[in-house]
N, C-alpha and C positions, 0 to 999 in steps of 0.2 A: 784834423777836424774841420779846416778852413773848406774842404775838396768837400767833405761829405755833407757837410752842413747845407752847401750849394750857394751861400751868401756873401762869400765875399770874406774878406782876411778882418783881423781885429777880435780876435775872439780872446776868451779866457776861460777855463776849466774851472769850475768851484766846485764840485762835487763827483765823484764818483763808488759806484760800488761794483764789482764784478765779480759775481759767485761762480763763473767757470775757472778762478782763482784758488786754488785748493788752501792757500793758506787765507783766503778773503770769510771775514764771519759777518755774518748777519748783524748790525746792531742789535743792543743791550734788551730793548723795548721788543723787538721781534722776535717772532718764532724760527728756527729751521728745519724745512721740511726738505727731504730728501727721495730719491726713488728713480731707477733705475739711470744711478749716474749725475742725475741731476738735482743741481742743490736751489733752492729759490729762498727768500726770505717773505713771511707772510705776518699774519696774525697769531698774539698769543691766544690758546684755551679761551674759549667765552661761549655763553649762554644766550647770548641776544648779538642782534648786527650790532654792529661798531667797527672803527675805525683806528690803526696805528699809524705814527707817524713820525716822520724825522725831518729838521730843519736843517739847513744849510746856509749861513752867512755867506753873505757876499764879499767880504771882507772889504768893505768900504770901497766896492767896485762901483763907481753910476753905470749905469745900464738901462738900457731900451731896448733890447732883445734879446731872448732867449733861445738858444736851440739845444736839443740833444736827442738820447736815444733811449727807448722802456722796452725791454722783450719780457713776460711774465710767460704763466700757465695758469691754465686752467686744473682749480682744484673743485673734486665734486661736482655739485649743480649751481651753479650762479646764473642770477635773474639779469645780468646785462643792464639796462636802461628801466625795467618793467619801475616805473616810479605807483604804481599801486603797492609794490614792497617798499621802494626807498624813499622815497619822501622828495622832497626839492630843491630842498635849502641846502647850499653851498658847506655850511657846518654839520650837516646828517651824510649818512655814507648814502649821496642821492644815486649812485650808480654800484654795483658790484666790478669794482676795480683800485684806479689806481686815479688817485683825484691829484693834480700838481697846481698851486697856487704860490703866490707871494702876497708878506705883508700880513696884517693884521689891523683892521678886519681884512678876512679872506679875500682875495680878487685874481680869477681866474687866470692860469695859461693855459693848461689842455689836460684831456682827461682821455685817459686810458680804460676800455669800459670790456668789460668778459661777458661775451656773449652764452647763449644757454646751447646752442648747437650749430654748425656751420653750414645745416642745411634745410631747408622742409621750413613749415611755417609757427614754430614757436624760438624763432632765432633771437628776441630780444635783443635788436640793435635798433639805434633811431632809422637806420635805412634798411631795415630788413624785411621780410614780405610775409603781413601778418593775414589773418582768417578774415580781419573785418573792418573795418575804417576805424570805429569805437576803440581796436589793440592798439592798432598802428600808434595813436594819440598817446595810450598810456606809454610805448615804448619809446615815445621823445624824448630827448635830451633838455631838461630845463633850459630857459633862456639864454643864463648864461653861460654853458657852453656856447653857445651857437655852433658853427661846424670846427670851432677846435678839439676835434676827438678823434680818436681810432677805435673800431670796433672788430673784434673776431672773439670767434670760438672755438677752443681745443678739439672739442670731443663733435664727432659726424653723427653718433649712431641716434634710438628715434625715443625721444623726451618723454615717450609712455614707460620704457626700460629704464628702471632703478640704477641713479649715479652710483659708480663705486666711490668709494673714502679714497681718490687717490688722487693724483698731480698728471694731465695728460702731456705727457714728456713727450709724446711726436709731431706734435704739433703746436712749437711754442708763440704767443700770441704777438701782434703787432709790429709784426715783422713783413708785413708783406705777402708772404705764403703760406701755401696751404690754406686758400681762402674757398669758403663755402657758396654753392650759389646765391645765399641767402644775403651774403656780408659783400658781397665783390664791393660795391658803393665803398662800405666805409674801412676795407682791410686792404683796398688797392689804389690807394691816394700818390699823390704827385712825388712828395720830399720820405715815404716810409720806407726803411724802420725812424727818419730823423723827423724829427717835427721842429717846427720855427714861428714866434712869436714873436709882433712888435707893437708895441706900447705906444703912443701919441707923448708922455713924456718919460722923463730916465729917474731910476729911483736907484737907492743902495737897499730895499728891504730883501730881509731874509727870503729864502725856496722851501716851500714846504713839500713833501711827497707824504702823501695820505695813501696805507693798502684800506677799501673799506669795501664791508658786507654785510649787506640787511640780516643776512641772519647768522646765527653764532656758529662755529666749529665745533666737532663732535669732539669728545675725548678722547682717546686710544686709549684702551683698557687690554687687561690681560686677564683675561675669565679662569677662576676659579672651576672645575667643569664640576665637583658635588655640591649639591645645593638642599642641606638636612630641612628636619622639618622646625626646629627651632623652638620645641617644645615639650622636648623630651626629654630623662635627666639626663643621658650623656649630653645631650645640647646644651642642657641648664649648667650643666657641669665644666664646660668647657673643654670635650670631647667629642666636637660632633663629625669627626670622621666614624664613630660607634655607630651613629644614630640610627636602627634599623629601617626608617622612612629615607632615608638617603637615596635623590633621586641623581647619580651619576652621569654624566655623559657616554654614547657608546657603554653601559651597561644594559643590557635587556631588561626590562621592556621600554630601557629609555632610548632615545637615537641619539648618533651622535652630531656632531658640530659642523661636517663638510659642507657646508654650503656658506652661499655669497653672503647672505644675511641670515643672524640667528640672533634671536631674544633669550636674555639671560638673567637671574634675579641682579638686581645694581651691586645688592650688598657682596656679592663675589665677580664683584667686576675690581683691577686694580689700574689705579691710572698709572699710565707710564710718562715719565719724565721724556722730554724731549730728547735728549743724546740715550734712550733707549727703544731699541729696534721692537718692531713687531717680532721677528725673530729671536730675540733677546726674551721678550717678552712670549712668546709660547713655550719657551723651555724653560719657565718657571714652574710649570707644572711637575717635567721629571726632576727640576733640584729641590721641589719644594718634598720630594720623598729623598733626596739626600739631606735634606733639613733637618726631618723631623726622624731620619736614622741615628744623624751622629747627635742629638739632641736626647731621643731615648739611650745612645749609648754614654752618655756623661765624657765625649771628646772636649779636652779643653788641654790649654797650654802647655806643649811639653808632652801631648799624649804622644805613646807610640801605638800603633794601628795599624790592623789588618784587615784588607778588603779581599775578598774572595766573589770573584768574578769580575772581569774588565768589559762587562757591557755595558750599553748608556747605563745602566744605574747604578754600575759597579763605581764608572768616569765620576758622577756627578757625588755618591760619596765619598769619591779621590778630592776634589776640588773643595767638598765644603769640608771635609775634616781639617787640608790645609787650611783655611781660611779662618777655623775654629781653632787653630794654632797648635796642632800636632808637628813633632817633632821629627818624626819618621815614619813613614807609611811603605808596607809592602803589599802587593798587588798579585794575585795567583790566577792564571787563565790557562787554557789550552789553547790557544789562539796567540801564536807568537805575533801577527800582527798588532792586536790590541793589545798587549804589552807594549809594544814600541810605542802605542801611540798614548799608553797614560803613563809612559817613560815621559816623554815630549812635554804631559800634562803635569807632571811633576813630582812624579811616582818615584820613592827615594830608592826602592830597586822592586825588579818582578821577576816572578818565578814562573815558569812554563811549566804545566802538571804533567807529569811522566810516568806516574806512577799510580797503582791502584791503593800503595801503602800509607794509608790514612795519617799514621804516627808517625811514618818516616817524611813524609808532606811537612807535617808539625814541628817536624827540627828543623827541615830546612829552612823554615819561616822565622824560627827561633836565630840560627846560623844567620840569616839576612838581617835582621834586626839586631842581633844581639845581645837578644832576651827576648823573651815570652810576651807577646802585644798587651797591651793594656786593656784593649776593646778591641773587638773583632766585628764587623760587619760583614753577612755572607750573604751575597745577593743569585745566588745562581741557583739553589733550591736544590740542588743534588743532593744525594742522601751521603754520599762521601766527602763531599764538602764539607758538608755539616759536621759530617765526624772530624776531620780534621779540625775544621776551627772550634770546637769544644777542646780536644787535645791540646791543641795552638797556646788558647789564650790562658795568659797568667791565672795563678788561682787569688782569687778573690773578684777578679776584673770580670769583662761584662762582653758577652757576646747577644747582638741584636739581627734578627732573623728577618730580612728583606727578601729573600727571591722566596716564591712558591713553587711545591712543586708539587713531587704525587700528595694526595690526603694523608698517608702515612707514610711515615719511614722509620729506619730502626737507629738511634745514635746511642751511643755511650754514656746516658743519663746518667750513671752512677759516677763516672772520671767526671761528671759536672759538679754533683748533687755535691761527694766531700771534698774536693775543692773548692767549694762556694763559688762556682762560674754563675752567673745570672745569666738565665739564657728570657730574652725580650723580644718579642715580635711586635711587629709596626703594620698596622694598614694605612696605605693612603698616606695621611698627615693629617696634619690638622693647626690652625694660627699660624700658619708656617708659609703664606705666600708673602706677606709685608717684609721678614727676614729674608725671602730668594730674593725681592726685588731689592733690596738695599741692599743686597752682597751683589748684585748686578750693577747696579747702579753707583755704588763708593770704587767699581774697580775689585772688587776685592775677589770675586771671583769672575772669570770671561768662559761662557759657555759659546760662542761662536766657532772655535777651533769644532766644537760638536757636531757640528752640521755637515755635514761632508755628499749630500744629493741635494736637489729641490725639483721640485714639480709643479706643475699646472691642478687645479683643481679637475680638470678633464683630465689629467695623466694619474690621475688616484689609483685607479688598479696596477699602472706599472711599478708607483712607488711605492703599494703596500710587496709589492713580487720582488722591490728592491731590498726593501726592509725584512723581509722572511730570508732571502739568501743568504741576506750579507754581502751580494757579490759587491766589488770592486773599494772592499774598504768601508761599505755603508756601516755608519757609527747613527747619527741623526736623520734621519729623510724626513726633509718639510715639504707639506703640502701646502701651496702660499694660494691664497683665494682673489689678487689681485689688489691688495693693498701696500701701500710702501713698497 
């Protein structure tokens, strides 16, 4: 520390935090934000600018100078210096960054400040190169800073272009590089990435490190994609996946979702807890139809079940039946690969379909189990599926009808009808996202093993060509629009 610091020996360490540390967590008070690889500690959820912050004792050290080292990023759009957003005062987040003082009241050592862009003339740094004398002013750095600051910005591209919700991880800030022509002044200083501070006398007061933002953070949400009309009786009823005003996502004549930005009613927005992924959080959609299957089928503790079909929605009623506390689940596909893999998922055995013999199908299931399932969920819509899991499932017990297929087919209504088999079909779902997020979120189920391609929002037609073949094991393909 003595070499880097450039000052001379006598130093002492009080603090550190290092999140290229994979076991290092963010304090209590912050948030963690993550993306591609990289972990940074920021602001929790909020509605308006403010400011978090964490103290450090000096443990009864006297001191008169300070050195050390800040690398952050740039999250979204940050105003830099622009004090028409921040205000002045040493106690208000006067810059979009990283304010470091001692003591109380407040009394400056330097300030780490997030520029709006690295290049052109809206860079919001005190040395940046604005449109007009009158900017220039608003982008000064209050008095007290004076020149103990650093200034850059992550992102180059051009400040008319809509920020994404994201962390720009290749270009991390106050470091020295990757400086913009706008910033060279204040991102290519003498002692950076180390700054150094000294005082006229020596105190023991505490280090504070302030992250602060005039304006609040957005929430991460996981969108509901039907949006009823909320006024009709199944609405009123508390079935509005029936609702025939139901305006769907990707249903015709509604569009769907692919794009960078999309507006969505709030009330089918769901917030996601911090240690849950954007990814995590899009495939609440396909569990929230394994939800409201093993829900219509009465899965509960000790069920034993039968899933017929091992595709995403066959997996996602594998995972939540166990998680609804089935005791045995068999799993039937033509597709020896997706057997192995809701084997892996924890499929208590699976059958590879070899036959066109519907009844003889039906013992085998019987033979795997050993007994006749309790509930059967049949997600593939084949018309011999269906016969089979009517033969399948115990009598009095409950088969519930997930996959679609042709508008009619012919089954064995009658082996249902005196049997008392309850045959139940499912659209959609419905009150069934807050249940996928809290079985994501308790652990209780992990739908990321599901994922198995990803894509660029510009590679959309290749991933919808992955997703139609199947080829190389595609189970999930996400299409990511540049967030997280």
């Amino acid at each position: 520390m003595e070499t880097l610091c450039g000052k001379g020996g006598g130093w002492r360490r009080v603090a550190s935090l290092n999140m290229t540390d994979p076991n290092e967590k963010c304090p209590t008070q912050f948030r963690t934000y993550s993306q591609d690889g990289v972990r940074a500690c920021g602001r929790p959820v909020t509605n308006s600018g403010s400011c978090v912050s964490i103290t450090f004792p000096s443990k009864d050290i006297q001191y008169s100078q300070v050195c050390g080292k800040v690398i952050g990023y740039q999250f979204k759009f940050t105003d830099g210096s622009y004090r028409h957003q921040t205000g002045s005062s040493i106690n208000s987040p006067y810059i979009d960054g990283i304010s470091l003082t001692y003591g109380g009241p407040r009394k400056h050592i330097w300030t780490f400040i997030s520029g709006a862009t690295g290049s052109g003339i809206y860079n919001r740094c005190p040395c940046g190169t604005p449109k007009s004398h009158s900017v220039q002013e608003s982008w000064s750095a209050p008095s007290f800073v004076g020149s103990q600051y650093y200034c850059e910005a992550g992102f180059e591209g051009s400040p008319q272009l809509p920020y994404d919700s994201k962390i720009y991880t290749s270009d991390p800030l106050w470091d020295g590089k990757g400086c913009g022509s706008s910033e060279t002044n204040c991102c290519q200083r003498t002692l950076i990435p180390w700054f150094y501070r000294s005082f006229t006398h020596s105190t023991t007061d505490y280090i504070e490190m302030r992250i602060c933002c005039d304006e609040g953070t957005s929430d991460r949400v996981a969108i509901e994609p039907g949006v009823p009309c909320r006024t009709c009786s199944y609405c009123k009823g508390g079935r509005y996946n029936l609702c025939p005003d139901m305006q769907f996502c990707a249903t015709p004549p509604v569009n769907g979702s692919l794009a960078n930005y999309y507006v969505h009613a709030a009330d089918f927005c769901y917030k996601l807890p911090d240690h849950v992924s954007f990814d995590e959080g899009a495939l609440l959609e396909p569990l929230s139809v394994g939800v409201h299957a093993c829900q219509r089928a009465g899965i509960g503790l000790g069920s034993k079940v039968l899933v017929c079909g091992a595709g995403p929605i066959g997996l996602v009623c594998l995972l939540t039946a166990k998680a609804c506390g089935a005791s045995d689940i068999v799993i039937t596909d033509l597709d020896a690969g997706r057997l192995d893999f809701a084997k892996k998922l924890g499929a208590t055995s699976t059958i590879q379909v070899k036959t066109r013999d519907t009844r003889l199908l039906a013992k085998q299931v019987e033979e795997a189990l050993g007994c006749k399932p309790d509930q059967t969920i049949e997600c593939s819509g084949a018309q011999s599926s269906i016969s089979a899991a009517i033969y399948a499932t115990r009598s009095g017990g409950t088969l519930v009808l997930v996959g679609l297929g042709a508008p009619e087919v012919q089954i064995p209504i009658v082996d249902a009808s005196v049997r008392e088999v309850d045959i139940r079909g499912i659209f959609r779902y419905c009150n069934c996202y807050p249940t996928a997020l809290e079985m994501v979120a308790s652990g209780k189920v992990d739908v990321k093993p599901l994922i198995t391609h990803s894509y660029t929002l510009e590679q959309t037609l290749d991933a919808f060509q992955r997703a139609k073949t199947g080829e190389g094991g595609a189970i999930k393909v996400m299409i990511r629009c540049g967030t997280e």
